[in-house]
C-alpha positions, 0 to 999 in steps of 0.5 A: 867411533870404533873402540879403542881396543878393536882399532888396535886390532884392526891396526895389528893385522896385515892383509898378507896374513888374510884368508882372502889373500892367501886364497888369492881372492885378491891380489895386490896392485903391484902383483896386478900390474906385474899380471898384466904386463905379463898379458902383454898389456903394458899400457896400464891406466888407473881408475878411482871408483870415488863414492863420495864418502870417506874411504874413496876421498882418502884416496882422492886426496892422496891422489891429489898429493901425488901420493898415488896416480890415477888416470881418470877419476869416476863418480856412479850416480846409484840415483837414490844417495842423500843430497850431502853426498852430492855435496860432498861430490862437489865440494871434491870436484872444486878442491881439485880446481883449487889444487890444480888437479888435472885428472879427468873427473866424470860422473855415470850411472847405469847403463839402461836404468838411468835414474838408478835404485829408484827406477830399478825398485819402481820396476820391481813394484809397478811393472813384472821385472824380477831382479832385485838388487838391495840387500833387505833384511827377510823373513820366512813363513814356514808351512804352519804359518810361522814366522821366522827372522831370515837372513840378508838377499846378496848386496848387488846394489854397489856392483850393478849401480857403483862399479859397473858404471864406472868400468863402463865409463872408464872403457869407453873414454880410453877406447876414445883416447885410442880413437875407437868406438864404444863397441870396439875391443879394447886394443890388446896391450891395454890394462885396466887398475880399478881402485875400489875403496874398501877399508881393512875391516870391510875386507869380507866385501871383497870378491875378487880382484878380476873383473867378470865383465871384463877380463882386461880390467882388475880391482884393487884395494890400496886401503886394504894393502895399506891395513887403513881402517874406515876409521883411519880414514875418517881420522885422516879427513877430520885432521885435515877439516875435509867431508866425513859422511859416509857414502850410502843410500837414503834407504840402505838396510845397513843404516842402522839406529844411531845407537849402533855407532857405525856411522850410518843412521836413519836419524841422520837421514830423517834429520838432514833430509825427511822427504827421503825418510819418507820415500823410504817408508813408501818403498818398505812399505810397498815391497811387502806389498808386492811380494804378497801378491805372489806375483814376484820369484822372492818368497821371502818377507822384505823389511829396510830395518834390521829389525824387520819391522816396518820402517814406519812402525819404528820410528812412528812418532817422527812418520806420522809427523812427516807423512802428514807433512809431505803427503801431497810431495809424496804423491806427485812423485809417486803419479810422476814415477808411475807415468816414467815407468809406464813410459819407459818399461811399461807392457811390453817393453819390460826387458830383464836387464 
């Protein structure tokens, strides 16, 4: 849980006061719309990026309380969230059937990588893709052979496997509902509201409110406009006896030691789903691997653990206990990804994309 005090801090700021704001990085949503309309774009649908996680089920169920509208509501498969988000994607899907809800909810996921952050690290190991898409903790070797904590690569990730998807999936139910095919244009009065769940206190996350691929689609932050914090929402879903795990991956560098008390942890994962810890190690160790053949453009040091540390050496005790345990798991999944990647992007047919 946050502090008191920084709640009370967070609770007396307004977004209208931000840099971000003022610099006009994002808009508000009715500002967003009045843009549009001004377009000529009067047919304006609202999308909801739902995660699975807090924030994004906040707004899910004001959603369902008729407290704010949208016209599609769409889940991105990154391929690599723990099976509790999973769960909590169901457990939304079938408290919408218990409202009576209506709201299309569709799942996606990446247009070409279809099982995700797993394939695209897979790529990234086994084959000559170059594009690296998380946002690991790196060290650096000086010309004496020295070395020197660095810093973060861009967190792509969220973009390429989150929001994309569902701008992708959001075009082309309307261009069906429009009677078009998913490589028409969309039609010229038509405007895209897509809702992204980013709390006050992760207003450093946003970017921009228009949508690079699309100049017809903008993003909005409604938590953001309301001042709600991460932990507003959490409050929020405790009160009501709703899902409260944050969304993530199972091997996000922002997991962190319990003690960190951001609400996302690797003993969770390592408690709730061990074979993922294990994967995760796997994946940490064999990035660094790769990067010392040379063969790839990142010269930095790859670490998942803010420590940059080897994810094993970490948590030692609890690795050596599941390594063991899930070695045979480990390769089979690891012979299967191998033939899949081989398959798919093998010589040849390794495209940056």
């Amino acid at each position: 849980m946050a502090a008191p005090r920084q709640l009370a801090l967070f609770q007396m700021q307004d977004y209208r006061q931000h840099k971000k704001y003022l610099d006009g990085v994002f808009k508000t949503k009715a500002e967003l719309i009045h843009d549009l309309h001004a377009e000529g774009r009067t047919k304006v649908y609202q999308v909801l990026s739902f995660g699975g996680g807090t924030q994004s089920s906040h707004l899910l169920e004001m959603h369902f309380r008729g407290e704010i509208h949208y016209d599609y509501i769409i889940f991105s498969d990154t391929g690599a969230e723990p099976e509790f988000i999973h769960e909590q994607v169901w457990w939304w899907q079938h408290r919408q059937l218990q409202v009576g809800n209506k709201t299309p909810f569709l799942i996606t996921h990446h247009n070409s990588m279809e099982r995700g952050l797993e394939e695209m690290l897979m790529r990234y190991i086994m084959t000559d893709y170059q594009r690296f898409q998380m946002p690991v903790y790196c060290n650096s070797v000086n010309e004496d052979g020295e070395i020197k904590a660095g810093g973060m690569l861009p967190r792509q990730c969220t973009v390429d496997f989150k929001i994309v998807p569902v701008k992708q999936m959001a075009r082309q139910m309307i261009l069906k509902e429009h009677g078009l095919g998913p490589k028409q244009m969309i039609p010229s009065n038509v405007g895209i509201i897509m809702d992204i769940g980013f709390s006050y206190d992760e207003i450093r996350r946003i970017n921009t409110y228009q949508s690079p691929q699309y100049d017809y689609i903008k993003l909005a932050y409604p938590l953001v406009e309301a001042n709600e914090t991460t932990e507003a929402s959490i409050q929020f879903l405790e009160h009501n006896g709703f899902p409260t795990r944050r969304s993530r991956c199972y091997l996000c560098p922002f997991n962190c030691a319990a003690d960190r008390d951001i609400g996302m942890d690797w003993e969770e994962i390592i408690e709730s789903e061990p074979f993922s810890f294990v994967k995760a190690c796997w994946f940490d160790a064999k990035l660094r691997e790769v990067q010392a053949t040379g063969s790839k453009i990142m010269r930095s040091i790859p670490y998942l653990h803010y420590s940059r540390r080897p994810l094993s050496e970490v948590f030692a005790k609890e690795y050596m206990i599941l390594n063991d345990a899930y070695k045979g798991t480990l390769s089979q999944w690891e012979e299967e990804w191998k033939n899949y990647i081989h398959a798919k992007w093998g010589e040849g047919k390794d495209e940056q994309s």
